[in-house]
N, C-alpha and C positions, 0 to 999 in steps of 0.2 A: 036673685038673693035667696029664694028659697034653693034651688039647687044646690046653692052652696052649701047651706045651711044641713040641708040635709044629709051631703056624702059628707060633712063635717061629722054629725050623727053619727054615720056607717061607723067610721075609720073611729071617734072615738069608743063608741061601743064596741066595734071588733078588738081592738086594742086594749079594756078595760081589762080582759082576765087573766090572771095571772101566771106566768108557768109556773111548772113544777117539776122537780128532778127527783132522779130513785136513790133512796136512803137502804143503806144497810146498816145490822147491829152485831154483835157479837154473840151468838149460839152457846148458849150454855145447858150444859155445863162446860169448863173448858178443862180440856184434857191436860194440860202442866202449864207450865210458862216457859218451853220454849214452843208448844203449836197453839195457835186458835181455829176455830171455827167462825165465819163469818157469814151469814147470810140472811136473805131479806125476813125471813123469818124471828133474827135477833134482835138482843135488848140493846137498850129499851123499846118496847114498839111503839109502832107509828099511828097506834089508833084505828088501823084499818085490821078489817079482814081478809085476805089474806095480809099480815104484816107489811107488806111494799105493794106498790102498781109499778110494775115492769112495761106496763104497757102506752102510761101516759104521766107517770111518774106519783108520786106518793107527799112532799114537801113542797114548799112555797120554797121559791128561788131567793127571794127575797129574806130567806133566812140562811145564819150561818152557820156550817157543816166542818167536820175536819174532813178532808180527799182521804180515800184509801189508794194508797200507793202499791206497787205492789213489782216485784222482779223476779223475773224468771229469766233471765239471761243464762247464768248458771244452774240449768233445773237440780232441784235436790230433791234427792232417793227418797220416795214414800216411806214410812217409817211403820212400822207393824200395827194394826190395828185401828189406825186411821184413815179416814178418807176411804171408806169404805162399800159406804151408802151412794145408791144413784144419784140425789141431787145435792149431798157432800164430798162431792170427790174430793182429794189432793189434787194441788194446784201445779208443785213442785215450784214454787214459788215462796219468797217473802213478803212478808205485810207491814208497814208502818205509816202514819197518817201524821198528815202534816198539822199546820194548826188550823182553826177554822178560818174560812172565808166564805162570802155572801155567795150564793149561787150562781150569779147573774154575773160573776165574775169570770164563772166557767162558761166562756162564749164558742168553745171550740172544744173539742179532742184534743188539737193540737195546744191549746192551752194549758190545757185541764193534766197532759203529759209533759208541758213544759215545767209546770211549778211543780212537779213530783221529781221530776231531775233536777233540778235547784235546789231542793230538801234536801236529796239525798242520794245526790251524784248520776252516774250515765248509768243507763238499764231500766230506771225506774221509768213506772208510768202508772195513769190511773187505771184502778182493779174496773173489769171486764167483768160484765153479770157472769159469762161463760167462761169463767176464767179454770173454772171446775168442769160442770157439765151444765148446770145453770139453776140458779135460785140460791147455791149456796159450795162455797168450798171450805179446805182446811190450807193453813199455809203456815209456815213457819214465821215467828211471830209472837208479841206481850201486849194486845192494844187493851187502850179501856172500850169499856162498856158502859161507860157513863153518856154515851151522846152518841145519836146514829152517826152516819157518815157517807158524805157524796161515794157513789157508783157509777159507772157507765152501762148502757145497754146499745151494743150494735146495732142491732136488728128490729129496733122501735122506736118511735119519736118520746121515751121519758127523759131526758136527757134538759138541761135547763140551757143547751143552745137550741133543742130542737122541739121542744114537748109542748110549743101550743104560740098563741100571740104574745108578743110581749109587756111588759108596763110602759105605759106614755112613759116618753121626759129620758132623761140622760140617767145610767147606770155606770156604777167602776167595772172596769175591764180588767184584767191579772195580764202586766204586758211581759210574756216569757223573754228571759236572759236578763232585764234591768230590775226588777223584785221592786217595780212602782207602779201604779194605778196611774189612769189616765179616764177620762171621760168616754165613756159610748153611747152614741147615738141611738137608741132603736127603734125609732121611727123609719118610718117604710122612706126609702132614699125619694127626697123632692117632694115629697106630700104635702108641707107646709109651704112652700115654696109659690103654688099659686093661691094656698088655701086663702 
């Protein structure tokens, strides 16, 4: 009984913290309404210093973000005067964000790239910290700056499929191509099972 009791302990204390995903905002000043600037540095912030954690993410998943989208399929010609700075480059890309959803819905890349094609046709996907050269690019584009908005980062666990353990209990999942929620599991597979 103690045994149990205690990896009961373990698994629910491991499992108490919450993730968290990297939030960007909008770089002002912005240079017209057809380019923005975008980066972990923009408004509104996030309460941290530096602006974003790239590193293990900056948001509670648990709250809800609009995705940056973003296409380069067709890259387009840097436009004079922009995109100029090291960690603003031009993206040669577009930017528009869908509506908000919970983080926890983003359980995948491949998810998280599927509702950005479903928004807003083939090409799209979610914006890439390095989508620039990294922490921030410009890209053609009118977003607001009323409310950060989910990013991804390759090369780090802040990402809200991958930035930490996750909350006990069943989460909505974003199921790509049907535009409906479904239940997810995220408890570690079989754990309750002999618990």
């Amino acid at each position: 009984m103690k045994i149990i009791f205690l990896i009961s302990f373990f698994f629910v204390n491991a499992y108490s913290q919450d993730r968290n995903g990297l939030t960007w905002g909008v770089a002002l000043p912005k240079r017209s309404q057809t380019y923005i600037n975008v980066s972990c540095h923009g408004l509104p912030a996030s309460g941290l210093k530096p602006s974003c954690n790239a590193y293990t993410g900056d948001t509670s998943c648990a709250e809800r973000r609009p995705v940056l989208c973003i296409n380069k399929d067709k890259l387009l010609a840097q436009p004079s005067g922009i995109g100029d700075g090291k960690y603003n480059m031009w993206s040669g890309g577009e930017v528009r964000l869908t509506d908000s959803i919970e983080g926890y819905q983003l359980n995948s890349l491949e998810s998280a790239n599927s509702l950005c094609s479903e928004y807003f046709g083939q090409g799209w996907r979610m914006a890439e910290h390095h989508d620039g050269w990294g922490w921030g690019f410009w890209a053609k584009g009118n977003i607001s700056s009323e409310q950060r908005f989910w990013v991804h980062i390759h090369d780090q666990p802040a990402n809200c499929w991958d930035s930490g353990p996750p909350t006990p209990g069943t989460k909505q999942d974003y199921v790509p191509q049907q535009g409906i929620r479904k239940p997810l599991d995220l408890r570690p597979t079989g754990l309750l099972k002999w618990m």
